[in-house]
PQR file of N, CA, C, O and H, with PARSE charges and radii, in Angstrom:
ATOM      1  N   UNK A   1      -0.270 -22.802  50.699 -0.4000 1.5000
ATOM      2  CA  UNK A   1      -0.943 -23.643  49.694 -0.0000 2.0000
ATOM      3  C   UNK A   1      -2.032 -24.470  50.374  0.5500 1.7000
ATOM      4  O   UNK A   1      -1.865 -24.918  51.508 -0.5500 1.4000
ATOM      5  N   UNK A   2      -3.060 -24.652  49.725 -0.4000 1.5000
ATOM      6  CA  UNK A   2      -3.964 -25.698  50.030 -0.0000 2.0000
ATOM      7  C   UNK A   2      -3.809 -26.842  50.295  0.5500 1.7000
ATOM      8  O   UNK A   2      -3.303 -27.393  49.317 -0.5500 1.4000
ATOM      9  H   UNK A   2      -3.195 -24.288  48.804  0.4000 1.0000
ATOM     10  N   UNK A   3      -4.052 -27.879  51.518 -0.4000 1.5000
ATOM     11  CA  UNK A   3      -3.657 -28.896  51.597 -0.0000 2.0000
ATOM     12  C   UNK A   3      -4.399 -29.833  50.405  0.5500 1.7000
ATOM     13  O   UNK A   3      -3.900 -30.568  49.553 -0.5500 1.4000
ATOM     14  H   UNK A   3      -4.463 -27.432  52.312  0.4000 1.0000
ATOM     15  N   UNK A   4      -5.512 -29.565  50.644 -0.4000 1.5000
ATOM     16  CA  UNK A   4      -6.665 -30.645  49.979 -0.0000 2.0000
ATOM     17  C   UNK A   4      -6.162 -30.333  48.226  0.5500 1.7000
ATOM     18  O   UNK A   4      -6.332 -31.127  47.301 -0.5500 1.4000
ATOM     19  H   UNK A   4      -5.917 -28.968  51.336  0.4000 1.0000
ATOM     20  N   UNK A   5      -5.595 -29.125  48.143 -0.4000 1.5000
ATOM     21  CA  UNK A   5      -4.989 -29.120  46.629 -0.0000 2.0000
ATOM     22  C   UNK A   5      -4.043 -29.656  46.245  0.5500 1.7000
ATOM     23  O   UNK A   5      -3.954 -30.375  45.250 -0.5500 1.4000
ATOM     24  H   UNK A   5      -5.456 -28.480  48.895  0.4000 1.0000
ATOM     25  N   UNK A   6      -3.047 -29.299  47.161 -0.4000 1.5000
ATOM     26  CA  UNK A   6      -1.718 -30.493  46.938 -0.0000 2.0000
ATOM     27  C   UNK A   6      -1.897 -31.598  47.159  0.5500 1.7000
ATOM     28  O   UNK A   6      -1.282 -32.215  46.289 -0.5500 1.4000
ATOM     29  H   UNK A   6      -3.119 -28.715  47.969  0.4000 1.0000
ATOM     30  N   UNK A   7      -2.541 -32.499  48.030 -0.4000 1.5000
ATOM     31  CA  UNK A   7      -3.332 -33.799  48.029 -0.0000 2.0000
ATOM     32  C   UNK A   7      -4.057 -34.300  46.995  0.5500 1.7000
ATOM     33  O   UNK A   7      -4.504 -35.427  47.210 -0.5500 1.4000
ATOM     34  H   UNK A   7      -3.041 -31.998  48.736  0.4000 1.0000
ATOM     35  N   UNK A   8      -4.305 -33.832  45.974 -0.4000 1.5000
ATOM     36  CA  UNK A   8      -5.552 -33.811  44.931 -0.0000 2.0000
ATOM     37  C   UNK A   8      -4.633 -34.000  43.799  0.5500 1.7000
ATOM     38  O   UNK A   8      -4.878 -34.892  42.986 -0.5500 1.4000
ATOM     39  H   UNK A   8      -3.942 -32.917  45.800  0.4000 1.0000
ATOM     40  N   UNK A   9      -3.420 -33.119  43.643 -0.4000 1.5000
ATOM     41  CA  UNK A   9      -2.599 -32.689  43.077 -0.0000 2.0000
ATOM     42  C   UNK A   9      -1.730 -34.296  43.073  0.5500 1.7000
ATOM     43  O   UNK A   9      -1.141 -34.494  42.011 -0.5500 1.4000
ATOM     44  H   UNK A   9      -3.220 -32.395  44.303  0.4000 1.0000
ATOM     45  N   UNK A  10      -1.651 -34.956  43.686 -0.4000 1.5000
ATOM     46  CA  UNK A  10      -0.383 -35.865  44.294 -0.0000 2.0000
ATOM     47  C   UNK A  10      -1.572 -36.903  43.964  0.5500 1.7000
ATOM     48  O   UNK A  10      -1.352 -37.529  42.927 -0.5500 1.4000
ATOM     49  H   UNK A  10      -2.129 -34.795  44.549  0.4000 1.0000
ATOM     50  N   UNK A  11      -2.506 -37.153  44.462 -0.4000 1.5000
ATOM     51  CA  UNK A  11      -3.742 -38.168  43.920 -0.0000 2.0000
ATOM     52  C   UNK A  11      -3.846 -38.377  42.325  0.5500 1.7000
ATOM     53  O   UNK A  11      -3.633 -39.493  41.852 -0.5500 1.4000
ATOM     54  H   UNK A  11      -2.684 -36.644  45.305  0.4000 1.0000
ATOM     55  N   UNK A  12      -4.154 -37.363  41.569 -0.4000 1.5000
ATOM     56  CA  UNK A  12      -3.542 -37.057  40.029 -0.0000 2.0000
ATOM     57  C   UNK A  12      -2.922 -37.458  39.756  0.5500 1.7000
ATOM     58  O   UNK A  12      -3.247 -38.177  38.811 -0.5500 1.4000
ATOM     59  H   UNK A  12      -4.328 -36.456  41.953  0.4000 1.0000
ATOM     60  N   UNK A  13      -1.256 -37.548  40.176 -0.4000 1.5000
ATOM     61  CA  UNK A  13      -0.360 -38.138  39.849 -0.0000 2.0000
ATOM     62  C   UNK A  13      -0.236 -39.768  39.741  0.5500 1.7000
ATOM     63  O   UNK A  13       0.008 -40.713  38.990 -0.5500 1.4000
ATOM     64  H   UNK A  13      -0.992 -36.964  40.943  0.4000 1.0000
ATOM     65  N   UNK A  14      -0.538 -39.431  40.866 -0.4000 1.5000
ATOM     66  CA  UNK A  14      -0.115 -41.330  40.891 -0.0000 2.0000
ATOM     67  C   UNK A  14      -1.373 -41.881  40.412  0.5500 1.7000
ATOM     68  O   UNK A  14      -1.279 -43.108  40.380 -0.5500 1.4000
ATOM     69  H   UNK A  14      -0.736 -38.664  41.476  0.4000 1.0000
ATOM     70  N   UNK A  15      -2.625 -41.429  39.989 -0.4000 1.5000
ATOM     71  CA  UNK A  15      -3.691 -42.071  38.886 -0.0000 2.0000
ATOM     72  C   UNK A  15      -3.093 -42.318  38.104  0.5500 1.7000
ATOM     73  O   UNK A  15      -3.030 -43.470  37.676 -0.5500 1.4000
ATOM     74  H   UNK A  15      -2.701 -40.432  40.014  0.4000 1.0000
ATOM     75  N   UNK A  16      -2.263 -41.095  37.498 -0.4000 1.5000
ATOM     76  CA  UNK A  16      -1.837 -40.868  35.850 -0.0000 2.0000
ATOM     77  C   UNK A  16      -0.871 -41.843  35.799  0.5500 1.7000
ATOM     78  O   UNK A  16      -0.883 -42.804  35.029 -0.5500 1.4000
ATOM     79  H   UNK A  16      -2.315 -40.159  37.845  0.4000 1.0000
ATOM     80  N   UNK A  17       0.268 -41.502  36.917 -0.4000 1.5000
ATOM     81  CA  UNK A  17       1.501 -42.744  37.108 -0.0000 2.0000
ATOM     82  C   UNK A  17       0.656 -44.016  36.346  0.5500 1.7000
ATOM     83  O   UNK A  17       0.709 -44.035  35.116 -0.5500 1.4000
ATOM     84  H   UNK A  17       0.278 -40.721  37.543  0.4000 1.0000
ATOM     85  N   UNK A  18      -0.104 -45.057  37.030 -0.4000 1.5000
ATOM     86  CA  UNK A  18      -0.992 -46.017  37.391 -0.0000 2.0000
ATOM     87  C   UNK A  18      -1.466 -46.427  36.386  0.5500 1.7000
ATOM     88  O   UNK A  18      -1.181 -47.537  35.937 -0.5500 1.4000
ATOM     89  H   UNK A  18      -0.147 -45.041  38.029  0.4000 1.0000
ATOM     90  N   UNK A  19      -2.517 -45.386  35.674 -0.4000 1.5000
ATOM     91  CA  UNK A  19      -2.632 -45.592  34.198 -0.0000 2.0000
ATOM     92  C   UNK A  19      -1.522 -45.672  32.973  0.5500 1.7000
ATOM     93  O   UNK A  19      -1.581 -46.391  31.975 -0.5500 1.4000
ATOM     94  H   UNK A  19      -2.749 -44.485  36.039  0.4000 1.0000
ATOM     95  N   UNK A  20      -0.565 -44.791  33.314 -0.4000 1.5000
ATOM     96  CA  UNK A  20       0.161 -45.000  32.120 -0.0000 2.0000
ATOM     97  C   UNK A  20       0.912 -46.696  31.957  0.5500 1.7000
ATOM     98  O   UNK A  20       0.884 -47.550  31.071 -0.5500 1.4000
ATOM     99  H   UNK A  20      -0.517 -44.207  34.124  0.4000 1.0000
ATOM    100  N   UNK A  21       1.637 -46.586  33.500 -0.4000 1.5000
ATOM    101  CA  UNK A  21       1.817 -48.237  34.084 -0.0000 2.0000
ATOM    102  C   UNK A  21       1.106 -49.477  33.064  0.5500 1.7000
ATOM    103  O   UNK A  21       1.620 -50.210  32.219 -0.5500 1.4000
ATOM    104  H   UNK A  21       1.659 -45.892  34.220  0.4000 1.0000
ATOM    105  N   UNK A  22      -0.247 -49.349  33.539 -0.4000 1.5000
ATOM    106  CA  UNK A  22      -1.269 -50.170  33.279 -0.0000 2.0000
ATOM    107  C   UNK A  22      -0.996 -50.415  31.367  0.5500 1.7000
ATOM    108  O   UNK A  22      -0.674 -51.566  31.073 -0.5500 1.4000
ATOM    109  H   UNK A  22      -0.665 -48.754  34.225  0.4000 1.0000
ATOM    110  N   UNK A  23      -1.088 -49.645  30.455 -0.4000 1.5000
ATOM    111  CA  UNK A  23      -1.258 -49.060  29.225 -0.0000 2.0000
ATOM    112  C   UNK A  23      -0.048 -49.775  29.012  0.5500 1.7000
ATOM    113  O   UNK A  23      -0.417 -50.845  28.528 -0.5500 1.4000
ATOM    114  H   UNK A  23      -1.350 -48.709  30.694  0.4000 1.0000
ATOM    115  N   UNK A  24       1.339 -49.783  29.115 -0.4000 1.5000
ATOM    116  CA  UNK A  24       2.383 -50.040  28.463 -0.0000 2.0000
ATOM    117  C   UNK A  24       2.470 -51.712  29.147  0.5500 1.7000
ATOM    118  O   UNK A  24       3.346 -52.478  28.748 -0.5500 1.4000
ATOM    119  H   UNK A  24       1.639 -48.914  29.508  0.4000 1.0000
ATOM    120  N   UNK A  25       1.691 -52.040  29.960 -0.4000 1.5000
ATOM    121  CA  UNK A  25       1.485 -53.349  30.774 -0.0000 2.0000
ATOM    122  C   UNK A  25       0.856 -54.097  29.663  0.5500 1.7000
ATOM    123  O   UNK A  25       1.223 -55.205  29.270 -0.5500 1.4000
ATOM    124  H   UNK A  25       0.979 -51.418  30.285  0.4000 1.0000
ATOM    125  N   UNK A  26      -0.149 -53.378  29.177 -0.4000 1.5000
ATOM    126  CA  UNK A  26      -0.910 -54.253  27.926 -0.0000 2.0000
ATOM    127  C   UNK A  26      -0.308 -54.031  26.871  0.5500 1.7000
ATOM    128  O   UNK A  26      -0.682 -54.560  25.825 -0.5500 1.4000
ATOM    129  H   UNK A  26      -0.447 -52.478  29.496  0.4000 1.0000
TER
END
C-alpha cells in the first residue's frame, strides 16, 4: 500500500473526526 495514501487516508479521518467534534460542540 501507499504510504502517502494511508497517511492521507488517516489525515481524512481525523479532519472528519474534528469536524464532526466541532458541529455537535455548537
Amino acid at each position: 500500500m501507499d504510504v502517502s495514501y494511508l497517511a492521507k487516508m488517516t489525515a481524512d479521518k481525523k479532519i472528519l473526526r474534528l469536524s464532526t467534534t466541532a458541529l455537535h460542540a455548537n
